[in-house]
N, C-alpha and C positions, 0 to 999 in steps of 0.2 A: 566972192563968187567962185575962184578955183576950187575953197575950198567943198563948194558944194559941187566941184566938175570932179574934185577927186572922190565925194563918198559915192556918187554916183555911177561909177563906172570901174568896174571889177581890176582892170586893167592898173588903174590911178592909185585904184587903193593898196592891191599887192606891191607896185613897187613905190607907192610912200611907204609903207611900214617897210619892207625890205632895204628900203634906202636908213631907214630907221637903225634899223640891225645892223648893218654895217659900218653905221659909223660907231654903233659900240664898240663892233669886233675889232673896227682900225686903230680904236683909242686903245682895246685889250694890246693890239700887234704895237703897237708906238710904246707902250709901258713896258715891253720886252726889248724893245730898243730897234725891231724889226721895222725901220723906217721905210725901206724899197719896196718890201712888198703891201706896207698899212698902206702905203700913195699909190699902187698901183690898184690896189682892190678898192680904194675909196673912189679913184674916178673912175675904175670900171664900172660900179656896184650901181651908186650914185645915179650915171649915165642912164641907165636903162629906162629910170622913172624920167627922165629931165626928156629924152627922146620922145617918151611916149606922149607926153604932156605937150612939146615941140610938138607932136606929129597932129593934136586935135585941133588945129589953127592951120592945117599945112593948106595952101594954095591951088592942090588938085589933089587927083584921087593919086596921081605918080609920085605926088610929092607925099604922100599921107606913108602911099608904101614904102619911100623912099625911108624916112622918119622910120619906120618901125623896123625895118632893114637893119638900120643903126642901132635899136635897141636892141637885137634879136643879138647882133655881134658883139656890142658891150657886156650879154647876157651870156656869151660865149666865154669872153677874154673875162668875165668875173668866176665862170665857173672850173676855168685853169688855176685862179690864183685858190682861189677856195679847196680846187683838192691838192694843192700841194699844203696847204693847211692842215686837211684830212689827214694826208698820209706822214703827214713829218709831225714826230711825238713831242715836239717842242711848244706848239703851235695852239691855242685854244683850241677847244670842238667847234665845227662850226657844220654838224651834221643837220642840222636843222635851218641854218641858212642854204646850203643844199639844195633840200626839202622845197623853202619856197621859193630856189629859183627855180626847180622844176618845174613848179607848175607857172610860175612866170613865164616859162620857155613855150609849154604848152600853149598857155592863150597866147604869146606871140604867134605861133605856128599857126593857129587856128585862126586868126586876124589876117596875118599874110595870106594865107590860102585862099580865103573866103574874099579879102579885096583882092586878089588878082584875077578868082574867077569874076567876078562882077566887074573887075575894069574890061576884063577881054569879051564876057558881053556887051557890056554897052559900046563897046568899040566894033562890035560884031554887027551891028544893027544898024 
């Protein structure tokens, strides 16, 4: 049944496959011996999907935003580790993990906005 919550729902599926890619890149980062940062990027990376997925069960609409709140910031603190990736020449490419966290961040953005104006309406009424 998840598995049919994740193809269904754009959200599910960019951060299962992003969660995907990550842990290749941490397995690339752990084979260079860069242990601090392959664990910091795998439970931030990780996180974003596990929130989101946490948030389509959440308890209210506050708790729903609350949930994606959390992802939006794991999605943050992955995209620090990822460009010190970028910029330090030691480090795999990971310009395309990037890429789909962009637009990860995106449809966060656009989920937060779009639930908060619809909580502050119905709260208006």
């Amino acid at each position: 049944m998840q598995e049919l919550r994740i193809a269904e729902n754009p959200l599910l599926k960019s951060t299962f496959a992003f969660s995907l890619q990550i842990i290749d890149n941490c397995g690339q980062l752990q084979a260079l011996k860069y242990y601090p940062l392959a664990n910091q990027l795998f439970k931030s990376g990780t996180s974003i999907g596990a929130n989101a997925i946490e948030a389509q069960n959440a308890e209210s609409k506050a708790d729903f935003i609350h949930k994606m709140k959390i992802a939006a910031k794991e999605a943050d603190e992955a995209q620090y580790w990822l460009r010190l990736c970028k910029y330090s020449e030691r480090f795999p490419d990971c310009t395309a993990l990037l890429n789909q966290l962009d637009e990860i961040t995106r449809i966060l953005g656009k989920i937060l906005t779009t639930s908060k104006q619809n909580k502050n309406r119905s709260t208006d009424q």
